[in-house]
KOLZANU-898806 format. One record per residue (C-alpha): x, y, z; residue in three letters; residue number from 1. Coordinates in steps of 0.25 Angstrom, whole numbers, plus 5000, padded with zeros to 4 digits. Layout:
REM KOLZANU-898806
NODE   xx   yy   zz rest  nr
NODE    X    Y    Z  ALA NUM
...
***
This chain:
REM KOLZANU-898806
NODE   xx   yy   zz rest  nr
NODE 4834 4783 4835  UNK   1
NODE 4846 4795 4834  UNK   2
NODE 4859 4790 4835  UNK   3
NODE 4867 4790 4847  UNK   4
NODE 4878 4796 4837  UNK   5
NODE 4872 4809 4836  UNK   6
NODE 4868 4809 4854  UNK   7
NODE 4882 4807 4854  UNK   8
NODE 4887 4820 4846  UNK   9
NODE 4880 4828 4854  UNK  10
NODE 4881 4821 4868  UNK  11
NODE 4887 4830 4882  UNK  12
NODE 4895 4820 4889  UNK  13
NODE 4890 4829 4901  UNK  14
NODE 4877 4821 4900  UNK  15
NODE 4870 4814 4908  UNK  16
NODE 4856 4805 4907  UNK  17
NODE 4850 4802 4920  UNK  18
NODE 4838 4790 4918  UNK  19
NODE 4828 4792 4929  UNK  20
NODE 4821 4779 4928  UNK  21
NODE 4809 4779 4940  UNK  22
NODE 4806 4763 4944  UNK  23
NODE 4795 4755 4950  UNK  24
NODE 4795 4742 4949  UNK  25
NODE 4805 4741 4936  UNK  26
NODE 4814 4728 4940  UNK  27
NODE 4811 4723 4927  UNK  28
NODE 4813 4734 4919  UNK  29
NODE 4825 4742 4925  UNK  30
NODE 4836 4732 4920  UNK  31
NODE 4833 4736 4906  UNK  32
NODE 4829 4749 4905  UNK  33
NODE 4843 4751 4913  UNK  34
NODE 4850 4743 4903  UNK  35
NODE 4844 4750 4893  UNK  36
NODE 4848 4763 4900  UNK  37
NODE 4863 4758 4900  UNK  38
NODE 4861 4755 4886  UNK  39
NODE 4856 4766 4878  UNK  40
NODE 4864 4775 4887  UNK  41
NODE 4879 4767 4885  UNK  42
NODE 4876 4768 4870  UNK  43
NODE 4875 4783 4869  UNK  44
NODE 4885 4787 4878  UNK  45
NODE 4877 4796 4887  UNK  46
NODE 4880 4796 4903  UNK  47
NODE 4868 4789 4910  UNK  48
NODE 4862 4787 4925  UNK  49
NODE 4849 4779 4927  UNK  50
NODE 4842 4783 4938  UNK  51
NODE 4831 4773 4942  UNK  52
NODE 4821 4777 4952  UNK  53
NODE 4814 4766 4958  UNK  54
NODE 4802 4768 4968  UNK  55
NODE 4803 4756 4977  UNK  56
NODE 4799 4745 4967  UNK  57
NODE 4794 4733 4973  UNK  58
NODE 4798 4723 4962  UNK  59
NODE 4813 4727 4964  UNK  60
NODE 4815 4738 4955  UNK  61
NODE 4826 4745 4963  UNK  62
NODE 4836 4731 4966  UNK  63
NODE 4837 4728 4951  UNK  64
NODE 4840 4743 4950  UNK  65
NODE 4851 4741 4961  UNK  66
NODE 4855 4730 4952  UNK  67
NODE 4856 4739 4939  UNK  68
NODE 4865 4748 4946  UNK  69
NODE 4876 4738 4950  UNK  70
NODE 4876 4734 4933  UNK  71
NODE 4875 4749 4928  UNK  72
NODE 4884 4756 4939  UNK  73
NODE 4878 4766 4951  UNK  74
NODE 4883 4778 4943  UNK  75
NODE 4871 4774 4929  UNK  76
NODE 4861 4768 4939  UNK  77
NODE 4855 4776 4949  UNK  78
NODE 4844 4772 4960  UNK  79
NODE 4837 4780 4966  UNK  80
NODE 4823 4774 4971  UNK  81
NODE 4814 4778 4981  UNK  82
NODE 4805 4772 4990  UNK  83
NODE 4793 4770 4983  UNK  84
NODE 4784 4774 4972  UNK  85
NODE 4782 4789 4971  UNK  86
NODE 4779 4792 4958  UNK  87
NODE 4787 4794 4942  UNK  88
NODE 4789 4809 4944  UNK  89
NODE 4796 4811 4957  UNK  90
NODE 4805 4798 4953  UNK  91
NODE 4809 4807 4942  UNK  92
NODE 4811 4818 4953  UNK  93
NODE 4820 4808 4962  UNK  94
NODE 4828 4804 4948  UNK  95
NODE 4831 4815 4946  UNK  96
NODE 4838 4819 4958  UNK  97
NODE 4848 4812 4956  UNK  98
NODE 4850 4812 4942  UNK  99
NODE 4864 4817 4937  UNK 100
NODE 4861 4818 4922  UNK 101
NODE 4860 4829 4915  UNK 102
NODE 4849 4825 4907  UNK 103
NODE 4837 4814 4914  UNK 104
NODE 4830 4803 4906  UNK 105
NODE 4818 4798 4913  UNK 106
NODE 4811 4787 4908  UNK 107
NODE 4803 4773 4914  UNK 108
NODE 4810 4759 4917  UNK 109
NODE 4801 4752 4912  UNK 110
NODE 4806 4748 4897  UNK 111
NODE 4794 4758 4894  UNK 112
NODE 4807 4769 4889  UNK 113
NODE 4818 4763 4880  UNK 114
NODE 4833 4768 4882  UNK 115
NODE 4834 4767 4866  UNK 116
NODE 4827 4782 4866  UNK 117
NODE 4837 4788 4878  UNK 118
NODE 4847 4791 4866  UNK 119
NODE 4836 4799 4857  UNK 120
NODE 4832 4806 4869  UNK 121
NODE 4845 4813 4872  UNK 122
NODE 4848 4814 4858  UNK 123
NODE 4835 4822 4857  UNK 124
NODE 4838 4831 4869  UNK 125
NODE 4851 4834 4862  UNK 126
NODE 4847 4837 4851  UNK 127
NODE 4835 4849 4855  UNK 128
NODE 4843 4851 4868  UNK 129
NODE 4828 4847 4874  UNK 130
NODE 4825 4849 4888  UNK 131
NODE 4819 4835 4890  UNK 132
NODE 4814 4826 4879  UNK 133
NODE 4803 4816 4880  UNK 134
NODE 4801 4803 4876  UNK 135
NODE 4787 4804 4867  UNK 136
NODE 4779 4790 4863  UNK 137
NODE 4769 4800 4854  UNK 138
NODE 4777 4806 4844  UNK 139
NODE 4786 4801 4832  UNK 140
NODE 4790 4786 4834  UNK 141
NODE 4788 4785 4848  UNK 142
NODE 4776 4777 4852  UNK 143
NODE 4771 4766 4863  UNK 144
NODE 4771 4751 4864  UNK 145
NODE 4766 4740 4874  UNK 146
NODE 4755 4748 4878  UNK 147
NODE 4739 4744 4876  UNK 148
NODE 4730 4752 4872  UNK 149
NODE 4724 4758 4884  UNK 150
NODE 4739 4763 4888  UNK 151
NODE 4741 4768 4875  UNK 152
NODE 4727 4776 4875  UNK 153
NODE 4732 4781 4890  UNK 154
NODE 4744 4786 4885  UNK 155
NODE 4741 4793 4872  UNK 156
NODE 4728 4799 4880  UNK 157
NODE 4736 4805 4890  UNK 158
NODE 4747 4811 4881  UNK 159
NODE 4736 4818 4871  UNK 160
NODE 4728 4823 4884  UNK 161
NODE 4742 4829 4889  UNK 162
NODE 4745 4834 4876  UNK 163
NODE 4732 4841 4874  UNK 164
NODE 4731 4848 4887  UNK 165
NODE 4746 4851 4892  UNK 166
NODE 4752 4852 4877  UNK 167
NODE 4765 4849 4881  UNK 168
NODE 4773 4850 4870  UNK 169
NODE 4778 4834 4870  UNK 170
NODE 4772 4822 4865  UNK 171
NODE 4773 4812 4877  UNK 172
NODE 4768 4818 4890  UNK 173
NODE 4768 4807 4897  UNK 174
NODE 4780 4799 4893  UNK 175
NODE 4792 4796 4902  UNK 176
NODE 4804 4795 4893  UNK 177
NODE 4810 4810 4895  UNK 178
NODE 4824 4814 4895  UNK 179
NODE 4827 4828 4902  UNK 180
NODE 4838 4838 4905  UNK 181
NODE 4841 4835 4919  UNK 182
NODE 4837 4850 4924  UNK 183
NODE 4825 4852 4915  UNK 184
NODE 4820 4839 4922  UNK 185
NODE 4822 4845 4937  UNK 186
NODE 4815 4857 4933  UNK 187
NODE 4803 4849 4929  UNK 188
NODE 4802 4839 4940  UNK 189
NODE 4802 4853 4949  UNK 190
NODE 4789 4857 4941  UNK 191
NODE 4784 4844 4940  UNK 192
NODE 4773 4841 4952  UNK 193
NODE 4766 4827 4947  UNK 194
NODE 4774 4815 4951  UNK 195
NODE 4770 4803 4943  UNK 196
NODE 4766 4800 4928  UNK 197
NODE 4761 4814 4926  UNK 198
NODE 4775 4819 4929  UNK 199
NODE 4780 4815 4914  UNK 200
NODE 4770 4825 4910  UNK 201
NODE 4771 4837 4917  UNK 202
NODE 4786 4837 4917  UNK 203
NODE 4784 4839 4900  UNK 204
NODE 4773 4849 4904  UNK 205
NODE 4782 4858 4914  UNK 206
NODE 4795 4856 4903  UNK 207
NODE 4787 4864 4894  UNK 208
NODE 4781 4873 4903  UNK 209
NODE 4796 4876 4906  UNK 210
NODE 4800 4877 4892  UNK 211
NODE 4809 4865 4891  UNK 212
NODE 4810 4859 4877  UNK 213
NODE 4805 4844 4876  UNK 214
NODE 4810 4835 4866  UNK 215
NODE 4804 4823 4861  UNK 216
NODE 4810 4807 4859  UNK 217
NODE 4800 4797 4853  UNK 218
NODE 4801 4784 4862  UNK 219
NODE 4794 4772 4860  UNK 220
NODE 4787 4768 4875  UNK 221
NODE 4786 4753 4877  UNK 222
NODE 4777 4749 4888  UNK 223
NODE 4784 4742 4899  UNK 224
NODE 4790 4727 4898  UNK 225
NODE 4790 4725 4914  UNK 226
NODE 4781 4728 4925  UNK 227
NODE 4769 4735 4926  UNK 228
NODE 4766 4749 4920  UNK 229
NODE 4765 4761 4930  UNK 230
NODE 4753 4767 4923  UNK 231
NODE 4739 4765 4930  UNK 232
NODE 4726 4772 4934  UNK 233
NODE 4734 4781 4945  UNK 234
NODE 4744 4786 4934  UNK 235
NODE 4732 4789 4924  UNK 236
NODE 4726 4797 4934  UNK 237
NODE 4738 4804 4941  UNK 238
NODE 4741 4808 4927  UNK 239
NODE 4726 4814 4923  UNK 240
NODE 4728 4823 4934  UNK 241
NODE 4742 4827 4930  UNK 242
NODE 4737 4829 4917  UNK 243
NODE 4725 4839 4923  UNK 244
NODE 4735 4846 4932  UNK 245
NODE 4747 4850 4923  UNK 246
NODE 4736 4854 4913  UNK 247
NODE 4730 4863 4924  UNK 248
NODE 4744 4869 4928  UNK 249
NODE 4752 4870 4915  UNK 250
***
């Protein structure tokens, strides 16, 4: 990992990092990934909010939230749910709304996306000036654990189908872990029309239809701990279609 040292050197006490972190059904999981959050972030000095977006959780999501802002303080834990269920890419759009960072991490709250990488992520954005940089499991160290064999084949098939027909000039397409300037990231959601799974994708696409400049972070993705994994038969065939429409309009 680079040393914080050099983040440091180069660090604009203006900055801010807003953490969207979209929720359903993550009672288990939120304590830590927050804790997590508070760590890594304390340790390198950076301004910080967490903004957690729950969409009306059965299992009681949003009280343990209610809960983590009385220990962290209304002014690093943010909640702003909604009433139900209505999909990844518009809980990015409603994060974002009320995001006062300059710069926006978006990432899951399932353990899936370690803290330990926040550090290298801005480091990385530092250092090339980057528009956005991406959390990629394909390239250098990065890679995928806890997943069988089926997820894996999923995963890598998806990728190398994107790659061959949208050529989008990043490794991981369909990863999660993303850090963006805060306006590059409002342009984008305006030129963005898919909502769910597919909206990781497209939103790479249309940066490099706009010319922004992507930078690359290898992250190691470890499949969740808690709960049950939001991928199924709906989400494979929502993103085919995405897949077939950007590739018909970009």
């Amino acid at each position: 990992m680079a040393s914080r040292k050099s983040s440091s050197k180069s660090r604009d006490e203006n900055d801010k990092y807003s953490v969207l972190l979209p929720t359903y059904n993550e009672r288990e999981n939120l304590p830590l990934i927050v804790w997590l959050l508070v760590k890594y972030f304390g340790e390198s000095g950076y301004d910080f909010e967490i903004i957690v977006i729950d969409d009306g959780s059965p299992d009681g999501t949003l009280e343990v939230a209610e809960q983590l802002q009385k220990i962290y303080g209304e002014d690093k834990i943010l909640l702003r749910p909604r009433a139900k269920k209505l999909g990844l890419g518009t809980a990015y759009i409603h994060g974002i709304k009320h995001a006062t960072g300059n710069f926006v991490f978006i990432m899951d709250a399932d353990l899936s996306h370690h803290p330990k990488f926040i550090a290298e992520f801005i480091e990385k954005q530092q250092e090339g000036g980057f528009d956005l940089v991406s959390g990629t499991r394909y390239s250098g160290n990065g890679g995928v654990y806890g997943w069988d064999l089926r997820r894996k084949l999923i995963s890598r098939g998806a990728n190398y189908i994107t790659q061959v027909l949208l050529r989008p000039g990043a490794s991981d397409l369909t990863g999660s872990f993303r850090l963006y300037k805060k306006e590059v990231l409002e342009r984008l959601v305006e030129q963005c029309v898919s909502k769910g799974y597919v909206f990781q994708m497209e939103i790479i696409i249309r940066a490099r239809q706009l010319g922004y400049s992507i930078g690359e972070v290898p992250i190691s993705f470890v499949d969740r701990v808690y709960g049950e994994s939001k991928l199924g038969g709906n989400e494979i065939v929502s993103f085919l279609k995405g897949l077939l429409t950007l590739f018909a309009t970009t």
